[in-house]
KOLKEDO-262556 format. One record per residue (C-alpha): residue in three letters; x, y, z. Coordinates in steps of 0.5 Angstrom, whole numbers, padded with zeros to 4 digits, always signed. Layout:
REM KOLKEDO-262556
ALAXYZ;...
//
This chain:
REM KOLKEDO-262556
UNK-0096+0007+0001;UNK-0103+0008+0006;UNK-0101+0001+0009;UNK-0094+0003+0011;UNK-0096+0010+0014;UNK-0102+0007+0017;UNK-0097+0002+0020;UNK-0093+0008+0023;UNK-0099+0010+0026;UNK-0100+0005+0029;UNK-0093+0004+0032;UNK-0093+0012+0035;UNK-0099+0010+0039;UNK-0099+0004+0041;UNK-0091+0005+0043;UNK-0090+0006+0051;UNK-0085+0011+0054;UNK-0082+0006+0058;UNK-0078+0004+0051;UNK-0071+0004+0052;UNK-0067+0011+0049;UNK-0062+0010+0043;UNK-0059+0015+0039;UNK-0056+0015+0032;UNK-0048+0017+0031;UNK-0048+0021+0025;UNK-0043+0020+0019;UNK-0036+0023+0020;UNK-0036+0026+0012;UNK-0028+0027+0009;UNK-0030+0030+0002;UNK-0033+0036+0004;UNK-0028+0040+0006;UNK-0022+0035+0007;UNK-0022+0035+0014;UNK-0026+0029+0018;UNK-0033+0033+0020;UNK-0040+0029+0023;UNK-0044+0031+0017;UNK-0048+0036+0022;UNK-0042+0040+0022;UNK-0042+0041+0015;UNK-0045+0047+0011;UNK-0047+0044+0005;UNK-0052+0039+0003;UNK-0049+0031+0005;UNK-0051+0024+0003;UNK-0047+0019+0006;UNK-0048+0011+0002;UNK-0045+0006+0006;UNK-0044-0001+0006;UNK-0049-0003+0010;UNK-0054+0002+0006;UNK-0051-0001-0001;UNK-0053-0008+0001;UNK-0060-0007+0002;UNK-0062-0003-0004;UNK-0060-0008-0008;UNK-0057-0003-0013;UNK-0053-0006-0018;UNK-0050+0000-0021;UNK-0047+0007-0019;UNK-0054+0010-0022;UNK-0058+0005-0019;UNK-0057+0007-0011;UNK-0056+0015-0012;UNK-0063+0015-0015;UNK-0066+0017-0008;UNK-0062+0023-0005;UNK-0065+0029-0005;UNK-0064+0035-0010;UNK-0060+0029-0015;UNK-0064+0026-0020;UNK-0060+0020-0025;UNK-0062+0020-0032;UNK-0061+0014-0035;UNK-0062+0013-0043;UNK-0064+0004-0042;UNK-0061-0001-0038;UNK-0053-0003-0035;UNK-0049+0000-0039;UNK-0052+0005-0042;UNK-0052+0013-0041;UNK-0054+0015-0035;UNK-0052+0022-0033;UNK-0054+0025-0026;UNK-0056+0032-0025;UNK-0054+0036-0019;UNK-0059+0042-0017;UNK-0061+0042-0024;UNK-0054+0043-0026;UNK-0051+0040-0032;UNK-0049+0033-0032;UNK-0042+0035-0034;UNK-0042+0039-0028;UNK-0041+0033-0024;UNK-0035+0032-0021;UNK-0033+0024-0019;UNK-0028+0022-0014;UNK-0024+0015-0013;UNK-0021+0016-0006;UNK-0020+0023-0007;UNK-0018+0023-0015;UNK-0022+0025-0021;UNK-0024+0020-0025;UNK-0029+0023-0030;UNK-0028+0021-0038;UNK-0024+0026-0041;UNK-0026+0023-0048;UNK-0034+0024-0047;UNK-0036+0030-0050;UNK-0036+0035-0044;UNK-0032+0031-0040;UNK-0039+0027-0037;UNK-0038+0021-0032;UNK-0044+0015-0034;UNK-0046+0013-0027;UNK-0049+0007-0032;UNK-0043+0002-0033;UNK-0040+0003-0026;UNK-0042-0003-0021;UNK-0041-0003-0013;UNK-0038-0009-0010;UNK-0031-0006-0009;UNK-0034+0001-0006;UNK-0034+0002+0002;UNK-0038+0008+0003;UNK-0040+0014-0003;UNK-0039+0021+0000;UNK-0045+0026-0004;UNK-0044+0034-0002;UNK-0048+0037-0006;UNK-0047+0046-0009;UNK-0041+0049-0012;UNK-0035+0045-0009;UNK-0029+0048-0014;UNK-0026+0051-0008;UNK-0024+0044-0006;UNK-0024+0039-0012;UNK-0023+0044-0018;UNK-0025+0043-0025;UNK-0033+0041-0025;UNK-0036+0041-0019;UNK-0042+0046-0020;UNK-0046+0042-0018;UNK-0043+0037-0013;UNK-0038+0032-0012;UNK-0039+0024-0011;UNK-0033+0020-0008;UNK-0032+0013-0008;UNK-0029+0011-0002;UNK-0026+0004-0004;UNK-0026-0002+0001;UNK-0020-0003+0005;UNK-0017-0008+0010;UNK-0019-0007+0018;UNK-0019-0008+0025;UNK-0020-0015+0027;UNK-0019-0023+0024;UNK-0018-0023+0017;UNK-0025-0022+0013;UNK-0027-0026+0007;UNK-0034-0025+0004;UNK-0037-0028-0001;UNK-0044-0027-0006;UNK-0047-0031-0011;UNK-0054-0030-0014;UNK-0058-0031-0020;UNK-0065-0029-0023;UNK-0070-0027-0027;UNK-0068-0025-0034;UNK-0063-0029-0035;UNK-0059-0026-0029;UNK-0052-0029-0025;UNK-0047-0025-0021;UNK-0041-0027-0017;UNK-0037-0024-0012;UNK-0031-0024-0007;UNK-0028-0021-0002;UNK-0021-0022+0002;UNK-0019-0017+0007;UNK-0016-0015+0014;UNK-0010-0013+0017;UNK-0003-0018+0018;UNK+0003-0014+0022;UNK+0004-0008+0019;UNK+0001-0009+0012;UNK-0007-0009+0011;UNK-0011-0011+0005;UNK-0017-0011+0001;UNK-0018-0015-0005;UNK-0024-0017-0008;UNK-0027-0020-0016;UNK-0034-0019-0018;UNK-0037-0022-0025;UNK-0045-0020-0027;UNK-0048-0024-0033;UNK-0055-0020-0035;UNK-0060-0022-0042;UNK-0063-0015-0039;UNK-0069-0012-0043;UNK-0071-0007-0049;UNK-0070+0000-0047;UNK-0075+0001-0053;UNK-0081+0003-0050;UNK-0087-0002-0052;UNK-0092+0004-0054;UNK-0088+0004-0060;UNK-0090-0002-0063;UNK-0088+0000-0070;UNK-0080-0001-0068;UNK-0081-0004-0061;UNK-0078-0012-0062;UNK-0076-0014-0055;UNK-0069-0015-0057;UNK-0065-0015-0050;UNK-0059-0011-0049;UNK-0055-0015-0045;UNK-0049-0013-0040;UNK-0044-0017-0037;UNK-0037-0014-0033;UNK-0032-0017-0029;UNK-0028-0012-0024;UNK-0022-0014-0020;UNK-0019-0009-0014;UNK-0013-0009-0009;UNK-0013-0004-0004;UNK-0006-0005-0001;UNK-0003-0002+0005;UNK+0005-0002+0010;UNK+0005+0001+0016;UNK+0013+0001+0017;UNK+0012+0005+0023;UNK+0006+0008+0026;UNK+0003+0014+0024;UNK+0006+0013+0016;UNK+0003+0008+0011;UNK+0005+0006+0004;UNK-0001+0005-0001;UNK-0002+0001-0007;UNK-0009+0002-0011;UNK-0010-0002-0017;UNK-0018-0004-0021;UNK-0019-0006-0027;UNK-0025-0007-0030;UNK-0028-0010-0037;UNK-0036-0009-0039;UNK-0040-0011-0044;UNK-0047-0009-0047;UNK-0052-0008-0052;UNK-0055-0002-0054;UNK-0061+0001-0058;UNK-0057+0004-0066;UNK-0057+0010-0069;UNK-0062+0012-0074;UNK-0070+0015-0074;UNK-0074+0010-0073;UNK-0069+0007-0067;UNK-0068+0000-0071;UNK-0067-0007-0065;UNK-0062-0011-0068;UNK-0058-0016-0064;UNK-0051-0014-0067;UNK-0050-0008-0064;UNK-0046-0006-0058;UNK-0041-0003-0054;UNK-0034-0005-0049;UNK-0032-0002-0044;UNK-0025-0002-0040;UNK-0022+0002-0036;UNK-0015+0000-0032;UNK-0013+0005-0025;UNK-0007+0005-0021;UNK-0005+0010-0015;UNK+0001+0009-0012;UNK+0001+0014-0005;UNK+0003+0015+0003;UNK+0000+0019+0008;UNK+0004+0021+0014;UNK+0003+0023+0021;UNK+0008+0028+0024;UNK+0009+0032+0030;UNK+0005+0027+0034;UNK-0001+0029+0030;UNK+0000+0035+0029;UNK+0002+0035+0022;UNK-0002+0030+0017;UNK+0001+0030+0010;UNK+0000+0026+0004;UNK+0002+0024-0003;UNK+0000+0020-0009;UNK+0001+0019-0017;UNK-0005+0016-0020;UNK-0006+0014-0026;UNK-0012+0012-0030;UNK-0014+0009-0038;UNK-0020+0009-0040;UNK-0022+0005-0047;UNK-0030+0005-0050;UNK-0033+0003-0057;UNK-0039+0002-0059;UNK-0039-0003-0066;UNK-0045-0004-0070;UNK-0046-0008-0077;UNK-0050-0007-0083;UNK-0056-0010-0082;UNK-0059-0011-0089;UNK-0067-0010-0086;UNK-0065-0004-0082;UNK-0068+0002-0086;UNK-0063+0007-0084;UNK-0058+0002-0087;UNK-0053+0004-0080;UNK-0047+0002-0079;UNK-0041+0004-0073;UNK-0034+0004-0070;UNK-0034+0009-0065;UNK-0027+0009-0060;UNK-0026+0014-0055;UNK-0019+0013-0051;UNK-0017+0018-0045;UNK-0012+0018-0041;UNK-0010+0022-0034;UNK-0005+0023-0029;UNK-0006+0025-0023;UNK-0001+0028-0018;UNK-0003+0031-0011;UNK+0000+0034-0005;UNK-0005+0034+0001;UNK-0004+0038+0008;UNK-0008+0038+0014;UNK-0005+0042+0020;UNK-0009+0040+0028;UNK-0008+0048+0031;UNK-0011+0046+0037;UNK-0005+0041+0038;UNK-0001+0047+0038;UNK-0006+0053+0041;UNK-0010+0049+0046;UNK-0016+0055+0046;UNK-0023+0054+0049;UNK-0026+0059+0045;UNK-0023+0056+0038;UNK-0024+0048+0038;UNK-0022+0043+0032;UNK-0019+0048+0028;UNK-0016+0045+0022;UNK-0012+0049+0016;UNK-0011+0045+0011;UNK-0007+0047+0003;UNK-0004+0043-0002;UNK-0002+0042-0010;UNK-0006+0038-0015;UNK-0002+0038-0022;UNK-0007+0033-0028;UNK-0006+0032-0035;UNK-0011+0029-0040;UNK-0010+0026-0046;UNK-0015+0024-0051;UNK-0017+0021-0057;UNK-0023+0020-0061;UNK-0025+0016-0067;UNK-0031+0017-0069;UNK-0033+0013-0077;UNK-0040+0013-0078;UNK-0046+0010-0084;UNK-0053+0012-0084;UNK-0056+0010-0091;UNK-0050+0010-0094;UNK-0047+0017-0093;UNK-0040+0016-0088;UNK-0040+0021-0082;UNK-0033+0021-0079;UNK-0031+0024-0072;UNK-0025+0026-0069;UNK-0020+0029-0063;UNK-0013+0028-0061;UNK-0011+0033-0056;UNK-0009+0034-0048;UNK-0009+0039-0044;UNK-0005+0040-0037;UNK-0008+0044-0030;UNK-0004+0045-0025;UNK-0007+0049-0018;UNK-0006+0051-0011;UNK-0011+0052-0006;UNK-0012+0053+0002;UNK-0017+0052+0006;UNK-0019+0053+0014;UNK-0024+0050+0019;UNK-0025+0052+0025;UNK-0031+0052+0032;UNK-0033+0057+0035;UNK-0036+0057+0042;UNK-0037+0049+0040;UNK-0044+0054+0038;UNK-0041+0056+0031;UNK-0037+0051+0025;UNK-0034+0056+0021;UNK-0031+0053+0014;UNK-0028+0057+0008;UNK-0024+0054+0002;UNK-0020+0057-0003;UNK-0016+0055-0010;UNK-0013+0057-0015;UNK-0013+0053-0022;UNK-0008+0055-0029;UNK-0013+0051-0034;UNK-0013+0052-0042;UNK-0010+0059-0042;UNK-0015+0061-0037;UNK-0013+0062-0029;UNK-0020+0061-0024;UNK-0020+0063-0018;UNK-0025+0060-0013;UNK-0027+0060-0007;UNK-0034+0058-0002;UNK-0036+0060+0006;UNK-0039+0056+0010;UNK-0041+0056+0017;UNK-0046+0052+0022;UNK-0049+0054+0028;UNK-0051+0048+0033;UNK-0057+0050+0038;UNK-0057+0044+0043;UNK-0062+0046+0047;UNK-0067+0045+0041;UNK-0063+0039+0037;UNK-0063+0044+0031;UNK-0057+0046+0026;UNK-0058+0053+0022;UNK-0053+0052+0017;UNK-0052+0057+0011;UNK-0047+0057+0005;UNK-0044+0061-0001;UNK-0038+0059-0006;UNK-0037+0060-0013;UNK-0035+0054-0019;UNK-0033+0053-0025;UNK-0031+0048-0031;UNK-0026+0049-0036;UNK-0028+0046-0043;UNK-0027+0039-0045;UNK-0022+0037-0050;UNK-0028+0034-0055;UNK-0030+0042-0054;UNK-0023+0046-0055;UNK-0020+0041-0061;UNK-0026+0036-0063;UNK-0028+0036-0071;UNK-0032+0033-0076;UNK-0034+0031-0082;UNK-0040+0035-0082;UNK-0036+0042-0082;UNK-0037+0044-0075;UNK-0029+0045-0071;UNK-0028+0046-0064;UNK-0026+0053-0061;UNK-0019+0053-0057;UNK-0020+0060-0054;UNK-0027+0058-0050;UNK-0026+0059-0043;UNK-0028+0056-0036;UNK-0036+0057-0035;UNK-0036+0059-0029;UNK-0042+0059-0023;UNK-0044+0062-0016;UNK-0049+0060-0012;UNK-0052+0060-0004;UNK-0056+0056+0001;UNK-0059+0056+0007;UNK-0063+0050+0012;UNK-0064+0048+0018;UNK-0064+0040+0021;UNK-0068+0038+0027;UNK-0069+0032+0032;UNK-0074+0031+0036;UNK-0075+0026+0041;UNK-0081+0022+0043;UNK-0084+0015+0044;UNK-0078+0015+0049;UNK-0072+0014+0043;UNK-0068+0021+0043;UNK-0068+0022+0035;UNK-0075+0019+0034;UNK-0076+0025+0028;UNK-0070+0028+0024;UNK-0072+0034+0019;UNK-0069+0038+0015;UNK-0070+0042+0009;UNK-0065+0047+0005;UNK-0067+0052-0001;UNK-0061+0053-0006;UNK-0060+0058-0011;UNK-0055+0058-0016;UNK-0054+0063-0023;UNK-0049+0059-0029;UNK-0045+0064-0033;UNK-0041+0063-0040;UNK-0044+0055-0041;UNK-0041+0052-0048;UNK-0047+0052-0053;UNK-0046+0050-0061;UNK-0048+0056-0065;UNK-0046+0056-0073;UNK-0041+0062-0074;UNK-0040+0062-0080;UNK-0037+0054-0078;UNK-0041+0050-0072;UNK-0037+0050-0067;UNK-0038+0053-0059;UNK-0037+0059-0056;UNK-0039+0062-0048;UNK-0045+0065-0049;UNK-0051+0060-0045;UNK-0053+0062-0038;UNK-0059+0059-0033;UNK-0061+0060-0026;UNK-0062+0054-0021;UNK-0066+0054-0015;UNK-0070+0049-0011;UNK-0072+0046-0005;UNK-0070+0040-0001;UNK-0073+0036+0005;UNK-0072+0031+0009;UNK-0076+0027+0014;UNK-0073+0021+0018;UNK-0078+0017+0023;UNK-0076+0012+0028;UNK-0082+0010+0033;UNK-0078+0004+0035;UNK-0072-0001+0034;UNK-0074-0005+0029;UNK-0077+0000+0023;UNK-0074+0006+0020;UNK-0077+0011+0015;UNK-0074+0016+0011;UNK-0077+0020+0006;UNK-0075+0026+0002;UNK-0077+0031-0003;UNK-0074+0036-0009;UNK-0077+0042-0012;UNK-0072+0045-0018;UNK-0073+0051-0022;UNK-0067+0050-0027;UNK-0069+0055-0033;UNK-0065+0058-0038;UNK-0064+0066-0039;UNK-0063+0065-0046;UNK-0067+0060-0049;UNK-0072+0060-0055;UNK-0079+0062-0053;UNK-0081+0056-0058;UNK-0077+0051-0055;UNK-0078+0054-0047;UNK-0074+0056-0042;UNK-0074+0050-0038;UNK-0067+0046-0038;UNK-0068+0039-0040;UNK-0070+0033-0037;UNK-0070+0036-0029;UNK-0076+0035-0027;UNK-0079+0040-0022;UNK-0082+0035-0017;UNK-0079+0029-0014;UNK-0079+0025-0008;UNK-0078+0017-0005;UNK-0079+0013+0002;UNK-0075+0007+0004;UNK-0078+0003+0010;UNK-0073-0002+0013;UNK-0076-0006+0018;UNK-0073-0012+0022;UNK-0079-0016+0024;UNK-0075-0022+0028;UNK-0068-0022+0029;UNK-0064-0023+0023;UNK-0069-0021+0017;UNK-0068-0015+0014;UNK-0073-0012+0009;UNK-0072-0005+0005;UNK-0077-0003+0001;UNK-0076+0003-0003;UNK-0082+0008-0008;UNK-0079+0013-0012;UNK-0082+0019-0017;UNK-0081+0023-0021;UNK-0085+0028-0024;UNK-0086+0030-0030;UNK-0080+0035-0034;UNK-0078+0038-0041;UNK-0075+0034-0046;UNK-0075+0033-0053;UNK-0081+0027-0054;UNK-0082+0022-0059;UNK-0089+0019-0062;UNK-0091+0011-0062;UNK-0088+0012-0069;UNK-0081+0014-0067;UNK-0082+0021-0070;UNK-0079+0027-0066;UNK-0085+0031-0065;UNK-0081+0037-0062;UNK-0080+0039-0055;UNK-0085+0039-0050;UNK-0087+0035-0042;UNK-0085+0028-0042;UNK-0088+0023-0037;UNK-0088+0022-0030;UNK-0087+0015-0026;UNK-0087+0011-0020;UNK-0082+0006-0019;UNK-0082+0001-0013;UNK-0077-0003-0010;UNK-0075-0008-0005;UNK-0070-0013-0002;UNK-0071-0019+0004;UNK-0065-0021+0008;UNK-0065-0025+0013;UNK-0060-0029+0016;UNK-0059-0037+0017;UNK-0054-0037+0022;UNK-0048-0031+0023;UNK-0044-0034+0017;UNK-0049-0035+0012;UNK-0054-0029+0009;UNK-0060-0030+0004;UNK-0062-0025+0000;UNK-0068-0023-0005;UNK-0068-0017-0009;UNK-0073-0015-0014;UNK-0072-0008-0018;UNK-0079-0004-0022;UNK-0083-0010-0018;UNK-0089-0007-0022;UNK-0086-0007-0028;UNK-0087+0001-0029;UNK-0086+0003-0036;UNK-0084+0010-0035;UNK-0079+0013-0039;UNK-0074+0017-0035;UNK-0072+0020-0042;UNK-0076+0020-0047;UNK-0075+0014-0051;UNK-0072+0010-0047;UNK-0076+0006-0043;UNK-0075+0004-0035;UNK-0072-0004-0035;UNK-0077-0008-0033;UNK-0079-0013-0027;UNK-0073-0017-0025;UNK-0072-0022-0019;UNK-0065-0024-0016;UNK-0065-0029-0011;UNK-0058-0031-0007;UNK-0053-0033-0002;UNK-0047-0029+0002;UNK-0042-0032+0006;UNK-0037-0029+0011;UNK-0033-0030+0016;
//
């Protein structure tokens, strides 16, 4: 790191003014208010991850490339395919709602109705949209914390496109890939397929010699996609969506101490099929929509009796969720029907979401030959309405407000979020501020889950519920004859979560409303750009994230949010053609329940800290033919990001890519 701002230094003083100007266009957001918005117009924190951006991480899965946007933190529980839950301004997990092109699509069987940002890969995603603070006045049920959108590949402008990766690796590594897109008359297309292979790592950390084996937890997966379009007159498009994906991996067993075995592991698959059209009327003035998506989730974990295993384990877990999602969405242009010069792009948008969730859980279990069985079958329906209006003012000022009405689980939760953005030219700087409120009905697992153990669930919980505000500012500043040399930003947010599902025993051990905490931190951003060919961008993130109503013995930090975090990338290119990324993240250190060398639980306490390093080297041979080396943990960190689990070591993928 000295190296690399020693080399800035060098750069800002010896660049002479006469270099040529150059200005980044900034991202156009749709996720934030439905409505397309550059991301300086939007009042809320915004990360925009495209394709571009996505290739030179050389991240793998959905964890891997969100583990550098401030205020998100990824709490990965071992390698590809294991547990990854992202934390969202100290938020829960499970207060993070995820999107498909605008369709919610987190597991309905988890627990708490999580998404696991460890199973997911990227081949099929064009873009991720990440709008960070309470977003239920848009989306609904489960964004306290945020939303994620996956916006997926589609066929474009231009000759038709083919494109085509294989690479391979250190340990045991091998992925293909492929994609077919473009446009043909009035259909457009996107069709692409993708296959990894890894023999991965142990995720038991090796300071625990007594248990630590080195037994890999492999992974393996196969997605394929169609993003199908007709346009049978202009201005209106057919759609068809369809992805399937199947995955496989190892994991560590149940039991005290962790047993490594080979014969442990887990499948995922999951079928996703949306059907939909979209309108343009009134030449342009009115924008309509409507789709019908449906999704199928399937997950089991499997293990057998292992005779040497001294917990004497053994599992069948299944978890199957089903959803339907209808939605009705309308965007009205008022500037096509008032023209005004003190009012500019002012939007009204309203629509309709009707979804219904099935679940059915089977849990059957084994430790030392006593049996644990587990079990939910139940579905749940939620239907809302919600309106929302955007709106310049002197092309000074973006005022931005939502509102929307849910009818969930007996309970009816209105919600709502006021934003507004004032841009001052003359200096380069936005001054945004926000304020709205969330909440997040409880999970079919909570309301109808039982076991053997005696604990029930509790149908009469209600939606927790959470409001929250922030306020920042965004400077760019010109130097060195490039207009956007230095980009700033920092923003303090401040949230409060009220009525949090927490298991108590009474007399029976179930869930009841009665948890809350208090949310609030700071997060920075500073990009620099001295010259064409080298970008920096860092970030940092203090989160206070505390419970009002923890044990003092345990402590009042919430678990597994560190209060300090940070990262830098540095994109260089050197010469025409090559690429390279390098990327640095810490993360501090942060309240967990820890385990000793021996495997023990020794209680709560502070875990560790860690510094992971990355990089990928692109560079290409010709216009049609890239060659590309990724190395992930390249100095074999073995931090536990939770503990007991340790980060996957070093690895090295080498590969071609093809495309014309």
């Amino acid at each position: 790191m000295r190296a690399i701002f020693a080399l800035l230094a060098l750069i800002l003083v010896t660049q002479t003014a006469t270099a040529q100007p150059a200005v980044t266009i900034p991202d156009t957001v749709v996720t934030a208010t439905r409505t397309p918005l550059p991301v300086t117009d939007i009042p809320a924190g915004v990360t925009v991850i495209d394709r571009q951006t996505i290739d030179a991480s050389g991240a793998t899965t959905l964890g891997d490339v969100l583990a550098t946007i401030p205020g998100l933190h990824v709490s990965p529980s071992g390698g590809a395919g294991g547990q990854a839950s992202v934390f969202l301004r100290g938020t829960n997990s499970a207060h993070v709602l995820v999107l498909r092109d605008g369709m919610p699509v987190n597991d309905g069987s988890d627990p708490s109705n999580a998404f696991n940002f460890g199973i997911d890969t990227l081949w099929d995603v064009e873009r991720i949209e990440v709008i960070r603070g309470p977003m239920a006045a848009v989306y609904g049920s489960g964004a306290i914390g945020g939303v994620i959108n996956l916006i997926s590949r589609r066929g474009t402008e231009g000759a038709p496109r083919l494109e085509m990766d294989l690479s391979g690796g250190y340990p045991a590594t091998i992925q293909g890939a492929a994609l077919a897109s473009g446009i043909a008359g009035p259909f457009d297309y996107a069709l692409t397929a993708e296959s990894q292979s890894r023999r991965g790592f142990d995720a038991t950390p090796r300071r625990m010699t007594g248990i630590y084996t080195g037994t890999p937890e492999g992974f393996r997966d196969r997605i394929a996609t169609a993003n199908l379009g007709y346009t049978p007159v202009a201005g209106t498009r057919l759609s068809l969506f369809l992805r399937g994906s199947q995955t496989l991996f190892g994991f560590n067993t149940l039991g005290s101490p962790t047993f490594d075995t080979s014969n442990s592991f887990g499948t995922a698959d999951s079928l996703l099929g949306r059907i939909g059209v979209t309108s343009h009327l009134f030449n342009g003035v009115y924008e309509t929509s409507a789709f019908l998506g449906r999704e199928q989730d399937d997950r089991r974990y499997l293990e057998q009796l292992d005779p040497n295993d001294p917990n004497l384990t053994a599992e069948d877990n299944r978890y199957h969720s089903y959803r339907t999602d209808i939605q009705w969405n309308n965007t009205i242009h008022l500037n096509d029907l008032f023209p005004s010069t003190v009012l500019t792009a002012s939007d009204v948008t309203f629509g309709y979401q009707h979804t219904v969730d099935t679940i059915n859980v089977r849990v059957n279990d084994s430790f030392a030959g006593f049996p644990f069985t587990q079990s939910a079958r139940a579905s749940m329906t939620t239907d809302a309405g919600y309106a929302g209006v955007t709106t310049t003012v002197w092309k000074r000022v973006i005022v931005t407000g939502q509102v929307r009405r849910d009818w969930v689980a007996g309970s009816t939760p209105t919600t709502w979020r006021l934003g507004s953005v004032l841009l001052v030219p003359e200096l380069n700087t936005s001054f945004k501020a926000a304020y709205g409120t969330s909440f997040r009905a409880p999970s079919l697992f909570e309301r109808f889950g039982v076991d053997s153990s005696g604990t029930v669930g509790n149908p009469a919980l209600k939606p927790e519920s959470a409001e929250g505000w922030e306020i920042g500012s965004s400077t760019t500043v010109g130097a060195l004859g490039r207009v956007d040399a230095v980009t700033f930003g920092a923003t303090y947010f401040n949230e409060q979560v009220n009525d949090l599902i927490v298991g108590v025993f009474t007399p029976v051990a179930t869930s009841i409303n009665v948890g809350s905490a208090h949310l609030q931190g700071v997060e920075v951003e500073l990009t620099l750009r001295p010259v064409a060919w080298m970008t920096l961008h860092a970030s940092y993130t203090f989160t206070d994230a505390v419970s009002d109503n923890q044990a003092p013995s345990i402590g009042s930090a919430l678990l597994r949010r560190p209060r300090n975090a940070a990262s830098a990338d540095v994109t260089v290119t050197p010469m025409p053609g090559l690429r390279i990324t390098s990327t640095v993240i810490y993360t501090g250190p942060s309240h967990d329940f820890l385990y000793d060398n021996q495997d023990s639980a020794i209680g709560y306490g502070v875990g560790q800290q860690g510094l992971v390093a990355n990089m990928t080297v692109a560079y290409d041979v010709t216009p049609k033919v890239q060659v590309r080396l990724e190395g992930t943990n390249i100095f074999n960190s073995r931090f536990e990001p939770v503990n007991g689990y340790q980060m996957p070591g070093a690895a090295v993928i080498g590969g071609v890519r093809l495309h014309w």
